[in-house]
C-alpha positions, -999 to +999 in steps of 0.1 A: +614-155+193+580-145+178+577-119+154+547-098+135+524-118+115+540-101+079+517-125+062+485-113+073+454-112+050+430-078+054+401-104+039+397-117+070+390-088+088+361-081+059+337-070+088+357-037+091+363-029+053+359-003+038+326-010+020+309-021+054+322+006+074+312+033+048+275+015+047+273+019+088+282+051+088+254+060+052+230+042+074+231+061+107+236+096+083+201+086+066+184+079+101+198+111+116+184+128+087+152+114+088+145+124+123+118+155+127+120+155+168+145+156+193+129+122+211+137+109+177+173+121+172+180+106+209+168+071+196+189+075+164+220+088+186+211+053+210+207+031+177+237+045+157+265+060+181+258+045+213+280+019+226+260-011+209+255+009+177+275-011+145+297+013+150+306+011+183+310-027+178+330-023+149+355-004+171+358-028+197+367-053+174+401-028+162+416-037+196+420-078+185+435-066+146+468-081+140+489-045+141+497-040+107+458-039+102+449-022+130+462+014+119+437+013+087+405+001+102+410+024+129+411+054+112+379+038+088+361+036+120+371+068+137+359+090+102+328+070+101+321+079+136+333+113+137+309+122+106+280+101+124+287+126+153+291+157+135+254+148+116+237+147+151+254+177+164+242+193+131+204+178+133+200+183+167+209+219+164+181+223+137+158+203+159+162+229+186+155+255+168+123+240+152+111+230+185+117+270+203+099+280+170+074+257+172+070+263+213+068+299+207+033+294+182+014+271+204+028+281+232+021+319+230+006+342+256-013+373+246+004+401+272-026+423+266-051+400+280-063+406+313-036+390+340-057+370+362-063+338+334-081+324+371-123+328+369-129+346+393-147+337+424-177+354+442-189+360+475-222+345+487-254+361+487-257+346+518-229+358+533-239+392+520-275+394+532-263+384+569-233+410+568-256+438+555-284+430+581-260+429+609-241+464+597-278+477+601-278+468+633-244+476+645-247+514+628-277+518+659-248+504+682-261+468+684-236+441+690-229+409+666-231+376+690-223+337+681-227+307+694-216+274+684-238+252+659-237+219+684-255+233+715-268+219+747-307+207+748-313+229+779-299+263+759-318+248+722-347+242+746-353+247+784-337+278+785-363+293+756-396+280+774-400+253+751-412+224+777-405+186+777-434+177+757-429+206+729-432+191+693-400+210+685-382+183+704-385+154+687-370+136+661-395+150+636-376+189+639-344+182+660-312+168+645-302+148+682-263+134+683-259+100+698-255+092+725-292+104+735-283+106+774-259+134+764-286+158+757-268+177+731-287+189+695-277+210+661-294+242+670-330+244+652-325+280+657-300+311+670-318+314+699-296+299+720-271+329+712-298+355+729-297+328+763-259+326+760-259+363+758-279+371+789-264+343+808-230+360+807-238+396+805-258+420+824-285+444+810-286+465+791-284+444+759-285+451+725-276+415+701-279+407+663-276+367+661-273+357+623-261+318+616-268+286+603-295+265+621-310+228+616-339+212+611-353+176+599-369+192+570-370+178+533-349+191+512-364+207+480-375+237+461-389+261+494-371+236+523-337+229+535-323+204+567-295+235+563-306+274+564-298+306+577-318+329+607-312+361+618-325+368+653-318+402+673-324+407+715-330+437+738-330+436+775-332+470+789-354+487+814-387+505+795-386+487+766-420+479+747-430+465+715-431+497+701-395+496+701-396+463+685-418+480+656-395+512+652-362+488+652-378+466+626-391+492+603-357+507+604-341+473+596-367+468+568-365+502+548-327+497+552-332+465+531-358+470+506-366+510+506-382+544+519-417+538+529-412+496+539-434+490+568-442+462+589-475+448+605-481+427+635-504+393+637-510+381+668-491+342+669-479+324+702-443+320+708-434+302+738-402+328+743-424+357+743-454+370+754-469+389+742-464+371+705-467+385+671-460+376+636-443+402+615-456+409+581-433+435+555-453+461+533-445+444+495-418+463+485-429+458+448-460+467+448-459+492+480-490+472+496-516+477+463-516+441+452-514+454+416-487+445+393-474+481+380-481+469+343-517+471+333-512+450+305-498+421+323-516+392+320-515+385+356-528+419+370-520+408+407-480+414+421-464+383+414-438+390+447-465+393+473-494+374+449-521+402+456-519+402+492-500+436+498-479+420+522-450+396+528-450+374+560-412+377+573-411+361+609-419+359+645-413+388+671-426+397+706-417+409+745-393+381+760-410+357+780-405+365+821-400+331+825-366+331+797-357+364+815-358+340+846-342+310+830-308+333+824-309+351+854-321+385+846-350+402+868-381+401+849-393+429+877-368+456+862-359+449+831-385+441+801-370+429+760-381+424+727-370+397+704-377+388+668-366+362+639-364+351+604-352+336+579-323+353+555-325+324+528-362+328+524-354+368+522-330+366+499-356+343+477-381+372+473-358+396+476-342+388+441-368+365+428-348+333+435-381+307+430-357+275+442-339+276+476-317+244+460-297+269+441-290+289+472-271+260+486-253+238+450-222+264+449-231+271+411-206+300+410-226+316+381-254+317+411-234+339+430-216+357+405-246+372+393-250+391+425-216+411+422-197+424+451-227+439+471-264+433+470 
């Protein structure tokens, strides 16, 4: 029958003396100390308590001890890791609190700065201009009409008077989309809105048409293939241009001032006849051609360059033949139309000298206008 091994020699088991076990447990103490962060404590824990610490060996090894051994270098292994434990618990605690202290200083918010830490955003002068024109017209009970930016040839084109053989037409001014035989354009004007607008309502009619429009133009400092119009329709019975030149003067003084006047040239447009180009009183110089400074250097306006007057856009009585086209009677009911551009107002409205900063979404562009205009 076998019994214990009374003759057993602890020098054998010299891995799990006293002296080594003590230097395990001195060397994970002076690694826990030396750790500033808690990334570095968790390497120290994984290095010097984890399952294949020194320490976690050693204690695997108790289980193959003769048992008269055992007893001892279990309880030098269970103090050595018991104190290796007790050091983290301790470091990591002061860890913590360096790390909320130091979270607190970089970390800080100032409660008496303003809450929205978010730039704010502004609206487009653009998008003001258009609203402000249109409210002008809608206070003298106008309507505000759309139309979409892809229109048919025969509404961009036929529809308007503008025959097969117009310039207008061709690649050279019209954005076409492919394929050709569908006969379908970006709208080089709002136009189309006025022949949409007759086509599905009867007189009387009383339109604003603001919106983007297209053209094949270069883009640079005073041209854009992208801008903005404004156009604006009557079809009533007794209407005459001098309705178109109290409506526009209106309009105009509702911009730029009391006193803003317009003048008519006489132009060709092949929507109306008869045809006129509109020209606006400068609203800087109030027609002189003076700059109000008599020791300028430049004695002429720099807005209008001398000439007294702006030139704004095209006007005149609607063509019979449009009236036609959309199925109005031309015998009983007469209109005026008119049309320019807001971009270009805009430029000498504020003194914007390149139209490439309407359209590059700087927001410090459009933050310099504010809230209105």
């Amino acid at each position: 029958m076998s019994a214990p091994n009374s003759s057993f020699d602890p020098k054998q088991v010299a891995p799990l003396g006293e002296e080594q076990v003590f230097a395990m447990r001195d060397e994970a103490l002076a690694a826990i100390a030396a750790a500033t962060d808690l990334e570095a404590l968790k390497q120290v824990r994984t290095e010097h308590a984890g399952d294949r610490s020194p320490l976690g060996l050693a204690n695997r090894e108790i289980g193959a001890l003769p048992p008269q051994a055992k007893k001892d270098a279990g309880m030098r292994v269970g103090q050595a890791r018991g104190a290796v434990n007790q050091a983290l618990a301790a470091r990591q605690a002061v860890l913590e609190v360096e790390a909320e202290e130091r979270m607190l200083v970089t970390e800080t918010v100032d409660v008496t700065l303003p809450w929205d830490r978010t730039p704010r955003g502004a609206r487009h002068p653009i998008t003001m201009l258009s609203e402000r024109i249109a409210d002008v017209f809608v206070a003298m009970g106008w309507e505000v009409a759309e139309g979409p930016l892809v229109e048919a040839e025969w509404l961009n084109f036929d529809a308007l008077n503008l025959g097969a053989d117009h310039p207008a037409r061709t690649m050279q001014d019209t954005f076409w989309t492919e394929p050709a035989e569908n006969h379908v354009v970006l709208r080089t004007h709002t136009s189309p809105v006025q022949a949409r607008t007759m086509l599905t309502r009867k007189p009387p009619i009383y339109v604003v048409c603001p919106g983007r429009v297209f053209r094949t133009d270069e883009y640079d400092a005073t041209h854009s293939p992208m801008f903005h119009q404004v156009e604006g329709l009557v079809v009533d019975e007794g209407i005459t241009m001098a309705h178109l030149k109290g409506s526009l003067d209106h309009m105009l003084q509702a911009l730029f001032g009391e006193g803003v006047v317009t003048r008519f040239r006489p132009s060709y447009f092949p929507f109306t006849e008869p045809s006129a180009e509109m020209d606006l009183v400068c609203f800087v110089c109030r027609g002189t051609g003076l700059n109000d400074d008599p020791d300028a250097e430049v004695p002429t306006c720099r807005t209008c360059r001398g000439e007294g007057w702006i030139e704004l856009g095209g006007c005149g009585v609607v063509n019979p033949r449009v009236l036609t086209a959309c199925g109005v009677d031309p015998e009983r009911y007469t209109g005026f139309a008119f049309g320019f551009g807001i971009d270009r107002t805009l430029m000498f409205r504020h003194g914007v000298e390149d139209l490439r900063s309407v359209f590059e979404g700087d927001i410090r562009f459009s933050r310099a206008f504010g809230t209105e205009i």
